[in-house]
C-alpha positions in Angstrom: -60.0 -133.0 58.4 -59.5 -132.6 62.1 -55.6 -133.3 62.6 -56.7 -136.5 65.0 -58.9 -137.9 62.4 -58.4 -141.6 61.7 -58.8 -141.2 58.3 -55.4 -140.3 57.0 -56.2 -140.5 53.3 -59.1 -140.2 50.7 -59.9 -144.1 50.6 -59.7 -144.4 54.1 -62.6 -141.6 54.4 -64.9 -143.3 51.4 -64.2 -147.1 52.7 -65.9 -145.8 56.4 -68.8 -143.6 54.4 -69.5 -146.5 52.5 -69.6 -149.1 55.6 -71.7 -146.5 57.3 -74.1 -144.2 55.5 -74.7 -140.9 56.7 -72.9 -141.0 59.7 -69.7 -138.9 58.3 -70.7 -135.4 57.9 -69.3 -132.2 55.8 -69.4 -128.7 56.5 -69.8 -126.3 53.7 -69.8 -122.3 53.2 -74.1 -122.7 53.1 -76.6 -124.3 51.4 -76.0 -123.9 46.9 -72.6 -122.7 47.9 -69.8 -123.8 45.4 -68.3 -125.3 49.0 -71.7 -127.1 49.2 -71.8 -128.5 45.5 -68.5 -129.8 45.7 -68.9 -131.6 48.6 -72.4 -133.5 47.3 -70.3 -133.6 44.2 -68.0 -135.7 45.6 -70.1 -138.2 47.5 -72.3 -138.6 44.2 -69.0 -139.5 42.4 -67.9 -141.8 45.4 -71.2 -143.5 45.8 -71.1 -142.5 49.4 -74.0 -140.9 51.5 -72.7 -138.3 53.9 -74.9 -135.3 56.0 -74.2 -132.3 54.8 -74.1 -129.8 57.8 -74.3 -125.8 56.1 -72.9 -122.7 57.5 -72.8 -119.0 57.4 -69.4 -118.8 55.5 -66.3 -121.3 55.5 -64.7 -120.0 58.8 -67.3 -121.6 60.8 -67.2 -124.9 59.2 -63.2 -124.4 60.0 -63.9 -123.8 63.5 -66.2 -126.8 64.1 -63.9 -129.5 62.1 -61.0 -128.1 64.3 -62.6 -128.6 67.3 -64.3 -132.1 65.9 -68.4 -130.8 65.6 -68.5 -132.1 62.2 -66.5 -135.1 60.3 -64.8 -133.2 57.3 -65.7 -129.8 55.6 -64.9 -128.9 52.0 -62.9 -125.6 51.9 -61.5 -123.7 49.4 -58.0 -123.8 49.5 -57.3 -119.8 49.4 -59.3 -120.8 53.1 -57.7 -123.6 54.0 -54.1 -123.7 53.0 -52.4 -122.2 56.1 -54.5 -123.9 58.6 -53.3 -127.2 56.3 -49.6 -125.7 56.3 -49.5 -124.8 60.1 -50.5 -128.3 60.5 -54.3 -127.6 62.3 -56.3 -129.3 59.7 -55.2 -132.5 58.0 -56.1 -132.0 53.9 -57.1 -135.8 52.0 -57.2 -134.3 48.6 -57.8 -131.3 46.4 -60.8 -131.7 44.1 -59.5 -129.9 40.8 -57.9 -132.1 38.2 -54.6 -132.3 39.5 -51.8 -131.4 43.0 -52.1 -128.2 44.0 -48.1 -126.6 43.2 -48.7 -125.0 46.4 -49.8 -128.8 48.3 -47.8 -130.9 46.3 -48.2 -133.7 48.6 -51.6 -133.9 49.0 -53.2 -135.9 46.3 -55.7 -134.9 44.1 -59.5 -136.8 44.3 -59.2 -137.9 41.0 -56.3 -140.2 42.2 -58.8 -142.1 43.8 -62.2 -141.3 42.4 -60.8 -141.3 38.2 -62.1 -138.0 36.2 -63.6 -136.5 39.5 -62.3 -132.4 39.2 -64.4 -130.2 41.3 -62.8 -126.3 40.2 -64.5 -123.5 41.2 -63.8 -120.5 38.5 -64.9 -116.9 38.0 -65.9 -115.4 34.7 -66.7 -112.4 32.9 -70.0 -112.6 31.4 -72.1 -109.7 29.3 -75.8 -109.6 28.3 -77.2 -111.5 25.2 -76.7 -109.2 22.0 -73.2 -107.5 23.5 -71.7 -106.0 20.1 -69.2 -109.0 19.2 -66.4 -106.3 18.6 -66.8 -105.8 22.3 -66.6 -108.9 23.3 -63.3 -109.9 21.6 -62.3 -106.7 23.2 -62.8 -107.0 26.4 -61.6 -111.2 25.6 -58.4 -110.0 24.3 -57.9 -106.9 27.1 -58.3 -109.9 30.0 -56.6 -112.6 28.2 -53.6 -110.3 28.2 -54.0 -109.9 31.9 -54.8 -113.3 32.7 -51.4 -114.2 30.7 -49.1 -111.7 32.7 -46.8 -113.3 34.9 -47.8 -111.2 38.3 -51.5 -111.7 37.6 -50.3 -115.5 37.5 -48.2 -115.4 40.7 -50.7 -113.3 42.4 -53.7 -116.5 41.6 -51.2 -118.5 42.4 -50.4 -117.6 46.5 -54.4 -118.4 46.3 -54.3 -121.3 44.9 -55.7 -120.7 41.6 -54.8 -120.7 38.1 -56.0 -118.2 35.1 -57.9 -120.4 32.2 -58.1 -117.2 29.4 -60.2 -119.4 27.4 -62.3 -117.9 24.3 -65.8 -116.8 24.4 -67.0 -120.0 22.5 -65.5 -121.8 24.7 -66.4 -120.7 27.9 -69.9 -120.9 26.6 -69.7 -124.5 26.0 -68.0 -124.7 29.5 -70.5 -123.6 30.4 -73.1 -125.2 29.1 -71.4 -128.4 30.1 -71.4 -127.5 33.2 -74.6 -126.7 33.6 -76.1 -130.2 32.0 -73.7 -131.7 34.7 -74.4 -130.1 37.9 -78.3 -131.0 36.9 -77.4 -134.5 37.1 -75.7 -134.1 40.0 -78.8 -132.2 42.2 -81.2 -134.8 40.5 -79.3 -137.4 42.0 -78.5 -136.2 45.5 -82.2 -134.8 45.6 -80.9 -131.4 46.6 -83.5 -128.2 46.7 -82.7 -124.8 47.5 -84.2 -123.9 50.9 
């Protein structure tokens, strides 16, 4: 949020959205951006209707909720965190599961909107019919990175954290996902442009 924003926490931003539908916009990264999805993710799981307003990359959508062109903007926090720190945007929550270590004071969404998590995550993925022995392979040679306390210091000053889950389970993960996020562009009508 722009630092003069009256809203000064989450509720205060979904109370308004809710008294006044569609006139509270977000900025995102672009249209089908993980950026984008989170924010529509959000007002589906708030039961708010809010404009979304896409952009060629997340330092634009900076730049215009600084200078108050649009109402919020969802930012990843490897983007965000020293304009937050510096004290030139104003953050309401983090959408993963719980605080950020490095925000500790901000609270995470799902202290007002219960179960809402919105991570973004990378993973390594190989084509159907990959020799298994490869796969635990290359499972095992990144888990063991993943694990090693630098790689996890270096996620960290991003604000992320390694998840070395298995290759079962990050299928399921993703198949979740996947069933969810469906629901989600069913809902809020979304199409790709």
């Amino acid at each position: 949020m722009n630092v003069d924003s009256p809203f000064k926490a989450l509720p205060d931003l979904i109370a308004y959205a809710k008294a006044n539908p569609g006139k509270l916009t977000f900025g995102s990264a672009g249209i089908g951006t993980q950026t984008h999805l989170a924010g529509e993710n959000f007002a589906y799981s708030a039961g708010v209707d809010m404009t979304h307003v896409p952009y060629k990359g997340e330092s634009y959508a900076i730049t215009d909720v600084m200078g108050n062109q649009i109402s919020t903007a969802v930012i990843n926090l490897s983007a965000a965190i020293n304009f937050i720190k510096s004290g030139k945007l104003r953050a309401l929550a983090v959408t993963s599961r719980e605080r950020s270590s490095q925000l500790p004071d901000v609270p995470a969404a799902a202290e007002t909107i219960p179960g809402f998590e919105n991570a973004g995550w990378f993973g390594l993925l190989a084509p159907t019919g990959t020799p298994r022995e490869v796969v635990d392979k290359v499972y095992r040679d990144s888990a063991k990175i993943l694990n090693s306390d630098e790689f996890r210091a270096q996620l960290a000053k991003q604000g992320m954290a390694p998840v070395a889950n298995t290759p079962a389970e990050f299928a399921a993960a993703i198949r979740a996902e996947s069933a969810y996020w469906a629901k989600v562009i069913k809902e809020r009508k979304l199409q790709a442009n």
